[in-house]
C-alpha positions as CSV (number, residue, x, y, z in Angstrom):
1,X,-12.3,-24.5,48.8
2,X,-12.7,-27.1,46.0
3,X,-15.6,-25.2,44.3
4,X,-14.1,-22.0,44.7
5,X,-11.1,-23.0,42.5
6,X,-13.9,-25.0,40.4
7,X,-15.7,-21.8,39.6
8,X,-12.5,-19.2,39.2
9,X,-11.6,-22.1,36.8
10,X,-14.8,-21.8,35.0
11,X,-14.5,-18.1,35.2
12,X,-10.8,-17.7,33.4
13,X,-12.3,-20.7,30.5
14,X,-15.2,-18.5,30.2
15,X,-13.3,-15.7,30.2
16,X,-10.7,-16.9,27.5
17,X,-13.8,-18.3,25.4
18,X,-14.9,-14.7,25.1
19,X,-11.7,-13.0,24.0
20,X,-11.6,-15.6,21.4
21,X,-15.0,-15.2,20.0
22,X,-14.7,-11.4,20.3
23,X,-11.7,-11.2,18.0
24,X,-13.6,-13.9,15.5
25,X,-16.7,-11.6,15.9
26,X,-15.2,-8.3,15.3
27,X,-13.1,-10.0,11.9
28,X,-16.3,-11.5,10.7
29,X,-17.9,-7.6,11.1
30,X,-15.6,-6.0,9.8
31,X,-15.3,-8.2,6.7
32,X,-19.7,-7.7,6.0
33,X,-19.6,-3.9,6.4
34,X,-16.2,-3.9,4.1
35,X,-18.7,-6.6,1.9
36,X,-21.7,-4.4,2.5
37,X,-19.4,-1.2,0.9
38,X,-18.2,-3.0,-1.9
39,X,-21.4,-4.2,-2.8
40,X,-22.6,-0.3,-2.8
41,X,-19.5,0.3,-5.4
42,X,-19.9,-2.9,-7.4
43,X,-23.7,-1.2,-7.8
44,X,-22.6,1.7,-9.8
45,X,-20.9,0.0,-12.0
46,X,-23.0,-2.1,-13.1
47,X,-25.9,0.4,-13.1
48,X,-23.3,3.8,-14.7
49,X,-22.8,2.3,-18.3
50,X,-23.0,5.9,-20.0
51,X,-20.9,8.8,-19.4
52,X,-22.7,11.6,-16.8
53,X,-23.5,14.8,-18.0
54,X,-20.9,16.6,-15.5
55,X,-17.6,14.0,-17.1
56,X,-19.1,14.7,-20.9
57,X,-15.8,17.2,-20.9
58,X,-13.4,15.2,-19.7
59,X,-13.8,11.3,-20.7
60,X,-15.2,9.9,-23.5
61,X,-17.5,6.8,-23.7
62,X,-15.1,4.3,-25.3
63,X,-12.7,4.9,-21.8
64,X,-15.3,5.3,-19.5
65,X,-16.7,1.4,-20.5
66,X,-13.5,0.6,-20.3
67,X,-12.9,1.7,-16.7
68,X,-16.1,0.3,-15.7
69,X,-15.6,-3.0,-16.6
70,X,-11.8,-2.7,-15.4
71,X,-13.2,-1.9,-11.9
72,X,-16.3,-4.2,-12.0
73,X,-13.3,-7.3,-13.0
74,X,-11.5,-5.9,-9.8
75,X,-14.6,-6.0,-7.2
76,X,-15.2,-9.6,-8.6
77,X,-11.4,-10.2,-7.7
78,X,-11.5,-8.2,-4.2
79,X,-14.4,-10.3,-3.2
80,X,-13.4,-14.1,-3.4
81,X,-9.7,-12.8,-2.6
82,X,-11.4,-11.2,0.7
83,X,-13.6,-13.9,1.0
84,X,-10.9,-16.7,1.5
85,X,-9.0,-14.5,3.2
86,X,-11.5,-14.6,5.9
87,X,-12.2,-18.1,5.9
88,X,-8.6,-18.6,6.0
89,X,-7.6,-16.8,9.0
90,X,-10.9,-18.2,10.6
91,X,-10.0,-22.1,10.0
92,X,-6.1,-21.0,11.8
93,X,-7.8,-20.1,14.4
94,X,-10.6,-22.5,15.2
95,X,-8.4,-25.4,14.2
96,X,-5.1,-24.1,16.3
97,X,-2.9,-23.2,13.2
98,X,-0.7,-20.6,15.5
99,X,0.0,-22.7,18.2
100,X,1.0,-25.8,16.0
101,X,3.3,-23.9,13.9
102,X,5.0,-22.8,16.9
103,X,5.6,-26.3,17.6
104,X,6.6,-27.0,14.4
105,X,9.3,-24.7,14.7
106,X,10.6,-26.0,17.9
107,X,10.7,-29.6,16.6
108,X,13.1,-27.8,13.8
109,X,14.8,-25.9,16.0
110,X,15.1,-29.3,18.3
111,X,16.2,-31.1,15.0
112,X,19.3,-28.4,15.2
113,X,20.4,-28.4,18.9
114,X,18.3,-25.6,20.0
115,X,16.2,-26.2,23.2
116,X,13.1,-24.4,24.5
117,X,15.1,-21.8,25.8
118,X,15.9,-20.5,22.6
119,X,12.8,-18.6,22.3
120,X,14.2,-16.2,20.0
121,X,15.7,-18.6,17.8
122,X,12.3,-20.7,17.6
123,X,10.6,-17.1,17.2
124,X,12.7,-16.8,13.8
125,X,11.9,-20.1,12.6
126,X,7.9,-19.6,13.0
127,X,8.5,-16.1,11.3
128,X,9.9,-17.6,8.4
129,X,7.5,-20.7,8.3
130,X,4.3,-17.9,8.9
131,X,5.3,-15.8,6.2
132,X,6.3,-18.7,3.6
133,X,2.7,-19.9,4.2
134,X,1.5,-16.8,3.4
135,X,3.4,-16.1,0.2
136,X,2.8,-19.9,-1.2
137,X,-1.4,-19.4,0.0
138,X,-1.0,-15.9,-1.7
139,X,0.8,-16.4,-4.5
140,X,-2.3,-18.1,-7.1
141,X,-4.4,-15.0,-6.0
142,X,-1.3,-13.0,-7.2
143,X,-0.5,-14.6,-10.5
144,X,-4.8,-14.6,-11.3
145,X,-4.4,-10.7,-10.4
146,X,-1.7,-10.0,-12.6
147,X,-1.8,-12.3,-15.5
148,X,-5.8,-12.6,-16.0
149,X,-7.0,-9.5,-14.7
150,X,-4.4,-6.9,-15.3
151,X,-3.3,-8.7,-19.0
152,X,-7.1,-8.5,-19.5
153,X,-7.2,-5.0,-19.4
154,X,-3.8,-4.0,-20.7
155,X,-1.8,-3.3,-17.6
156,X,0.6,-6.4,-17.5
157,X,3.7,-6.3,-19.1
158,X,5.6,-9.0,-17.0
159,X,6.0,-12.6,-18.0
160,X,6.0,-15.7,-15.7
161,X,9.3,-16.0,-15.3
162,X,10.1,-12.4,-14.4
163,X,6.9,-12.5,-11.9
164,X,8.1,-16.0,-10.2
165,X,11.7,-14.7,-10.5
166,X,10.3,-10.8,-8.4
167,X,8.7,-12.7,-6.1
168,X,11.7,-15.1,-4.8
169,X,13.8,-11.7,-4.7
170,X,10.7,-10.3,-2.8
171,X,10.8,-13.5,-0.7
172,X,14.6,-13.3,0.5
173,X,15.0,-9.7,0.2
174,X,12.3,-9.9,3.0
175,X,13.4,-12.5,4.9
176,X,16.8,-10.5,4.9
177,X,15.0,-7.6,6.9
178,X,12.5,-8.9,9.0
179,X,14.7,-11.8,10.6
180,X,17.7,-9.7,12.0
181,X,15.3,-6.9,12.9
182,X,12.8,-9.2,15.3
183,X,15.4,-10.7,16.6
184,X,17.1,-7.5,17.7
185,X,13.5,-6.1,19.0
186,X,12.8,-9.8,20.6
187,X,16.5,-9.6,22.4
188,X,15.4,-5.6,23.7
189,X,12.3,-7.0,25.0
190,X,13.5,-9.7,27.1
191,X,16.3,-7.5,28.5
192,X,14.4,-4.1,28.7
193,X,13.1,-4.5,32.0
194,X,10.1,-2.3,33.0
195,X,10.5,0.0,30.3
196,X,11.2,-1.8,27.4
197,X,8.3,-0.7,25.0
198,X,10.3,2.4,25.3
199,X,13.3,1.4,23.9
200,X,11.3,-0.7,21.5
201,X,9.7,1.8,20.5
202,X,12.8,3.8,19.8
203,X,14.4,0.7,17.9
204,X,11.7,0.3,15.6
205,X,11.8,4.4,15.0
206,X,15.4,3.9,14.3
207,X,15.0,0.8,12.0
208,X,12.0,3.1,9.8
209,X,14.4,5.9,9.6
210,X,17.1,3.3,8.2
211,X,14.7,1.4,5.8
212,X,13.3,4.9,4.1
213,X,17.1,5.9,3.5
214,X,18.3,3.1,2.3
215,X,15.2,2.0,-0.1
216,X,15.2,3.8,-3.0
217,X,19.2,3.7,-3.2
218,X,19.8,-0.3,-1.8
219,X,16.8,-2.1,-1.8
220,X,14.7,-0.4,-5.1
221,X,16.9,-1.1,-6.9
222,X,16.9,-4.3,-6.7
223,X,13.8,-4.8,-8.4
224,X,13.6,-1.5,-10.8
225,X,16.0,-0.1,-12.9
226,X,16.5,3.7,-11.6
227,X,18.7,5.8,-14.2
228,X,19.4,9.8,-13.8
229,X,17.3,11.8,-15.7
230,X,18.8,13.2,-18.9
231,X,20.1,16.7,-18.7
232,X,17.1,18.3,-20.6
233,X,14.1,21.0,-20.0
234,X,12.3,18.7,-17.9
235,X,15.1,18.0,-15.6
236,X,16.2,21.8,-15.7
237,X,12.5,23.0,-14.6
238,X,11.9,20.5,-12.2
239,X,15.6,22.2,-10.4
240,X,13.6,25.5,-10.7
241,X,10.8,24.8,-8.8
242,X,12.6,23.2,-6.5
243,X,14.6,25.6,-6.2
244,X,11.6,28.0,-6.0
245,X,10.3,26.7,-2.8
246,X,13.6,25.8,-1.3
247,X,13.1,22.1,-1.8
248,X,16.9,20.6,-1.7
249,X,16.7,18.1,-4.6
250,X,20.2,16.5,-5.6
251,X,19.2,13.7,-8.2
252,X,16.3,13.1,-10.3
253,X,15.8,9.4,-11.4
254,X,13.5,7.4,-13.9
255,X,12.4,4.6,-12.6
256,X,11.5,1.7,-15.8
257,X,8.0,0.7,-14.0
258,X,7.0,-0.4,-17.6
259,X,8.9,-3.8,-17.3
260,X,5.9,-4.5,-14.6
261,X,3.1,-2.7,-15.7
262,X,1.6,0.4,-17.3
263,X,0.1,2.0,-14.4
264,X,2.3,5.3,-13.8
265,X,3.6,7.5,-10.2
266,X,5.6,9.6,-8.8
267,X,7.5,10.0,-5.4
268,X,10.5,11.8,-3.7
269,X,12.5,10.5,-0.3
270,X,15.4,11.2,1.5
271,X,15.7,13.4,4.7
272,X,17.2,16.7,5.6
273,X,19.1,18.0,2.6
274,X,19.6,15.5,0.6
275,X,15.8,14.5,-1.5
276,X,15.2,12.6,-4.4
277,X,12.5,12.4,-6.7
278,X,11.6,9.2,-9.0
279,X,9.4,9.4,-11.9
280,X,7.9,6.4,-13.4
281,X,8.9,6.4,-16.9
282,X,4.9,5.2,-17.5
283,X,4.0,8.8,-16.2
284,X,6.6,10.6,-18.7
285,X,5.1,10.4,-22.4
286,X,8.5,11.4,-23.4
287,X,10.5,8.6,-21.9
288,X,7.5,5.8,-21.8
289,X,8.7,3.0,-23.5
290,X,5.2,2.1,-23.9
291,X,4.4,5.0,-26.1
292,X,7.1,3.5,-28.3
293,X,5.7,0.0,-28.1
294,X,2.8,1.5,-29.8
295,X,3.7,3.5,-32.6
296,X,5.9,0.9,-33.5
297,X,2.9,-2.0,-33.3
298,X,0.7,0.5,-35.1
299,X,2.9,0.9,-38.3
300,X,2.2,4.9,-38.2
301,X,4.6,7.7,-38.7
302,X,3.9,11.1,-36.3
303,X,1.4,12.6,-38.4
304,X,1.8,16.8,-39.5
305,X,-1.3,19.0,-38.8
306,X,-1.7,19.8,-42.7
307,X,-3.2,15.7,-42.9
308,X,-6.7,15.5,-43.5
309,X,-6.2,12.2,-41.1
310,X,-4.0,13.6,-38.4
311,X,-6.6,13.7,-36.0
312,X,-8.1,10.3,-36.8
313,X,-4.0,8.9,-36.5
314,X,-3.8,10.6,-32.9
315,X,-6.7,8.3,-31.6
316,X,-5.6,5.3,-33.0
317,X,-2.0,6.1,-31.4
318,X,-2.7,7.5,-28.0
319,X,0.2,8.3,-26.0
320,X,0.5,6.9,-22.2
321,X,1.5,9.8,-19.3
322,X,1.8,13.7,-19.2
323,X,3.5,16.4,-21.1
324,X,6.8,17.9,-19.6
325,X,4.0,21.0,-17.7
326,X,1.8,18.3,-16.8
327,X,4.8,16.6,-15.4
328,X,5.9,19.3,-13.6
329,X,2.1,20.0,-12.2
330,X,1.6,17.0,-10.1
331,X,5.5,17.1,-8.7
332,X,4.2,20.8,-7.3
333,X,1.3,18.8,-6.2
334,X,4.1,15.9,-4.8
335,X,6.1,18.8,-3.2
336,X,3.4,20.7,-1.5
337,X,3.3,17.8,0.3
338,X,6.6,18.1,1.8
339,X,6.3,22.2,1.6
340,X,2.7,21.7,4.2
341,X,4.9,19.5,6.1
342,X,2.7,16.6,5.4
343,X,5.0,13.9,5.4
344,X,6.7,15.0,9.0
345,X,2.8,15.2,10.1
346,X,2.6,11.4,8.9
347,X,5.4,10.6,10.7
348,X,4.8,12.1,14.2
349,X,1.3,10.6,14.0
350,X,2.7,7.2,12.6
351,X,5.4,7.4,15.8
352,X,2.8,8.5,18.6
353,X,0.6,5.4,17.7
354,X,3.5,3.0,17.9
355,X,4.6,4.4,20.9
356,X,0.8,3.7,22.4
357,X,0.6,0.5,20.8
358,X,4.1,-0.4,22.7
359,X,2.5,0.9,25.6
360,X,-0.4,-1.3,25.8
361,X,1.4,-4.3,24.7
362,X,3.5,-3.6,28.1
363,X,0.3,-3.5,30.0
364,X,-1.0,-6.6,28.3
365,X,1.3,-9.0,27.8
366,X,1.5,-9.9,31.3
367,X,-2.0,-11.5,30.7
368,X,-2.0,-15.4,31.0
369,X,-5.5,-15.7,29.1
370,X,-4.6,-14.0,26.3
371,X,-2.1,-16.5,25.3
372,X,-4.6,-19.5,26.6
373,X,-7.7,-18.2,24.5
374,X,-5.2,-18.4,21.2
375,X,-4.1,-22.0,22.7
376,X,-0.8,-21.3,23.8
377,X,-1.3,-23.2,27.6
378,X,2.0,-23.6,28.8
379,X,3.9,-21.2,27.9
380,X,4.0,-17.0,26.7
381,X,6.5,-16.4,24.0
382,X,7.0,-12.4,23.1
383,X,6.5,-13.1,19.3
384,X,3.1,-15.1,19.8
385,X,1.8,-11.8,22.3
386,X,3.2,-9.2,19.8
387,X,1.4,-11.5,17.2
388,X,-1.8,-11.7,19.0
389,X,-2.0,-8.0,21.2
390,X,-0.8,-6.5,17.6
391,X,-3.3,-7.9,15.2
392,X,-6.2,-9.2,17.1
393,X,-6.5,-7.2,20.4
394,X,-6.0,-3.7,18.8
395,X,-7.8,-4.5,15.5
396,X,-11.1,-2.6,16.6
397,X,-8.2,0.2,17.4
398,X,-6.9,-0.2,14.4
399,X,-9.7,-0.1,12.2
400,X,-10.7,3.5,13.5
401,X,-6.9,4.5,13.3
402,X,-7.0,3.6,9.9
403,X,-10.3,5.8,8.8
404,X,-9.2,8.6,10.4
405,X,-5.8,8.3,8.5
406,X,-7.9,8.0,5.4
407,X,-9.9,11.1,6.2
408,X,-6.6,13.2,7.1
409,X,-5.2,11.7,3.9
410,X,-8.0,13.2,1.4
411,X,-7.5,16.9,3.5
412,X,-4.1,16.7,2.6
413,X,-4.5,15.8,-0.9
414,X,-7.0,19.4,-1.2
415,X,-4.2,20.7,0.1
416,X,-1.1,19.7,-2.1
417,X,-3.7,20.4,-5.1
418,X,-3.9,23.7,-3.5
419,X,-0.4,24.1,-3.3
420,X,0.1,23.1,-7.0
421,X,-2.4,26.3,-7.6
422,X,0.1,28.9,-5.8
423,X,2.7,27.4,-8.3
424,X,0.5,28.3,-11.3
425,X,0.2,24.7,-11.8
426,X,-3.6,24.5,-11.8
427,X,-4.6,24.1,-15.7
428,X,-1.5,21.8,-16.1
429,X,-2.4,19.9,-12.9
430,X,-6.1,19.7,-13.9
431,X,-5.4,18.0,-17.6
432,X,-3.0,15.9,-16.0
433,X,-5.3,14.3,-13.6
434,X,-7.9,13.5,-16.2
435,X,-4.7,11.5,-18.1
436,X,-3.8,10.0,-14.9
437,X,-7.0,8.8,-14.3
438,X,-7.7,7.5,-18.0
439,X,-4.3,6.2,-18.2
440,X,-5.0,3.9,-14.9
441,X,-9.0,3.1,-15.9
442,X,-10.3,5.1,-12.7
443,X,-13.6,5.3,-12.5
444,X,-15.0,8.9,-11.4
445,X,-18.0,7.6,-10.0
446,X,-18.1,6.3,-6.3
447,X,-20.4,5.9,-3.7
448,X,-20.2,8.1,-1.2
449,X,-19.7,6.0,1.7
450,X,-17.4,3.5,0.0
451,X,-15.8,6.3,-0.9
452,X,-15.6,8.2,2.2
453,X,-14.3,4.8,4.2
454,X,-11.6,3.8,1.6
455,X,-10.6,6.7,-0.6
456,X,-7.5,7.9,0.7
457,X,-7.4,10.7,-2.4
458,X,-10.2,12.8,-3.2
459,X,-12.5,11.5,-5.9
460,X,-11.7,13.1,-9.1
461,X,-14.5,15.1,-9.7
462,X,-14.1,16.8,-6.4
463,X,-10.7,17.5,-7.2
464,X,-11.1,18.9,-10.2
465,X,-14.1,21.3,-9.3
466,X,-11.8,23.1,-6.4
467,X,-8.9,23.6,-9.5
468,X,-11.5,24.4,-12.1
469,X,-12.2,28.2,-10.4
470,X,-8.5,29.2,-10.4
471,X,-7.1,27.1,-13.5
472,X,-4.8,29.6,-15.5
473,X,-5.4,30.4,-18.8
């Protein structure tokens, strides 16, 4: 009987040694074929340093360098970020980093009067250790992102203090979210019963609802300055197209995204009949306060076509974003997203694999090995299974989830363009690509299979050629 129990032992050890080498096996793979991508991409640009034949028309040399060497700078970055990443997780894992900072938050929580059997309590106080961690670990690789690669290239247009003083807001503002709202889906958990992933499930649909609501109006603004946009021609053709295609648009803000940077984008939200759209003032060449920045740091006056100069002034001062038609070319594009029903489709999708993922968790967490392989021995708390079914046990799952979302993503992107095209958008929303594009130093070459795994828009060339047949003249 002795060796019986000797060898189931050996069995469930083995067992538990194998779930934890898969997971470090399959994070280690999927970090050399991400490697193995990048280093396809990190190949053409170093090899593409003059402009092909088929972009002659639509970027010059001087931005095309510039591009390059912005992406090239970027892949450099991507690489040693992802690389300690990696070796990051790896060392939490191999050296027992989850488990000890779960006892780490029960000694605080012991320190306050809480026992073991204030799981959810202890549960809040790893949470908020785990994610301090991670901002503190994260937060050189953030500040060498923003203030050495993006000032290199001329996209920074925060200081230090604003950037530490965004990411404390970011840092409570978080905190202020994700605390109440684990604790709440903890608490249905425990008292659920047999189907609680079902009313999980339905609590964290609720919660998504809430927090796209509520964003742009409580939580946006927090961080951005949002102000109407002026009563104007702009504002009065974007209400006709909307109009046009029975879009129910009640406000139409400017977001300032040039106090952070001088990339540029566009969005609406809200549900039923009440949407908004934001514009980034960095997309409006009207309203960029960046244009302004530069005529005024240029000492030039708006030049009359009669100068023999004129032309020679306009590349010196280049303005940043699109015309008022270009403007309204890539909201038709933005809308035909809601018109095709895209963004319900996202959601359904979005719902059906958390309600799967809930599922499984049910079936799972029951599974004493699980928790031992990650070196949790004596004891199974919900957070540390949702932690470890969530991101390590579904993460092959996940990773095929994720490329077919990509793939969907691009077909739906064809489609919106397509959309723009009905609207008679097409030469506006072809012009206003290539600015987009030179605006945020995208490079229009890719690999094909880097491109095909991570591109979740069309490359620009291929979006271009399906608007070049039908642009209006």
């Amino acid at each position: 009987m002795g060796m019986w129990a000797s060898l189931d032992a050996m069995w469930d050890m083995s067992a538990e040694k194998r779930i934890f080498g898969a997971v470090l096996l399959f994070s280690w793979t999927v970090y050399l074929w991400e490697t193995f991508l990048a280093r396809r991409q990190r190949r053409i640009y170093k090899t593409t340093t003059h402009v092909p034949l088929e972009l002659g028309q639509i970027m010059d040399s001087e931005t095309f360098e510039k591009s390059r060497l912005y992406q090239l700078d970027k892949s450099t970055f991507s690489f040693w970020s992802g690389l300690y990443s990696e070796v990051e997780g790896t060392l939490i894992l191999l050296f027992g980093g989850i488990p000890y900072l779960w006892r780490l938050s029960g000694r605080f929580c012991g320190y306050a009067g809480f026992g073991p059997e204030y799981e959810i309590t202890q549960s809040l106080v790893f949470l908020l250790l785990a994610t301090l961690f991670s901002a503190l670990t994260g937060l050189p690789w953030s500040l060498y992102n923003t203030f050495v690669i993006e000032e290199k290239h001329g996209f920074n247009q925060q200081t230090l203090g604003f950037f530490m003083k965004d990411a404390i807001k970011k840092f409570i503002v978080t905190q202020c979210i994700l605390l109440p709202v684990s604790s709440l889906l903890l608490y249905i958990i425990k008292i659920g019963g047999d189907y609680f992933f079902i009313y999980a499930w339905l609590f964290t649909l609720v919660v998504s609802l809430v927090l796209v609501t509520i964003y742009a109006d409580y939580i946006a603004p927090l961080f951005d300055k949002f102000t109407p946009l002026p009563e104007g021609k702009l504002k009065q053709e974007i209400e006709v197209m909307a109009k046009s295609i029975d879009f129910p648009l009640t406000k139409v803000y400017v977001v300032q995204g040039s106090k952070r940077s001088s990339h540029s984008n566009a969005y609406f939200y809200g549900f039923f009949k009440n949407k908004r759209i934001v514009l980034f003032d960095t997309l409006l060449e009207e309203y960029s306060v960046l244009n302004k920045d530069i005529q005024e740091e240029s000492g030039m006056e708006p030049c009359n076509d009669g100068e023999g100069d004129c032309e020679e002034i306009k590349a010196k001062n280049k303005k940043q974003g699109c015309k008022n038609e270009e403007v309204l070319a890539v909201l038709g594009h933005e809308l035909g997203h809601w018109k095709l029903g895209h963004t319900v489709k996202n959601i359904i999708i979005s719902q059906m694999n958390s309600f799967l993922c809930f599922f499984l968790f049910a079936v799972l967490i029951g599974r004493k090995e699980l928790f031992v392989a990650f070196g949790f021995y004596d004891s199974q708390p919900t957070l540390i299974g949702l932690l470890i079914i969530f991101q390590f046990i579904f993460s092959p799952y996940n990773e095929v989830l994720s490329f077919c979302l990509t793939v969907l993503s691009r077909r739906f992107e064809f489609q919106a363009d397509a959309f723009a095209k009905k609207l008679g958008k097409a030469k506006d929303l072809y012009s206003a690509l290539i600015k987009l594009n030179k605006d945020n130093l995208g490079f229009p070459v890719s690999d094909w299979l880097f491109s095909m795994w991570h591109y979740s828009h069309p490359p620009l060339l291929e979006r271009l050629q399906a608007l070049k047949n039908s642009k209006q003249d």
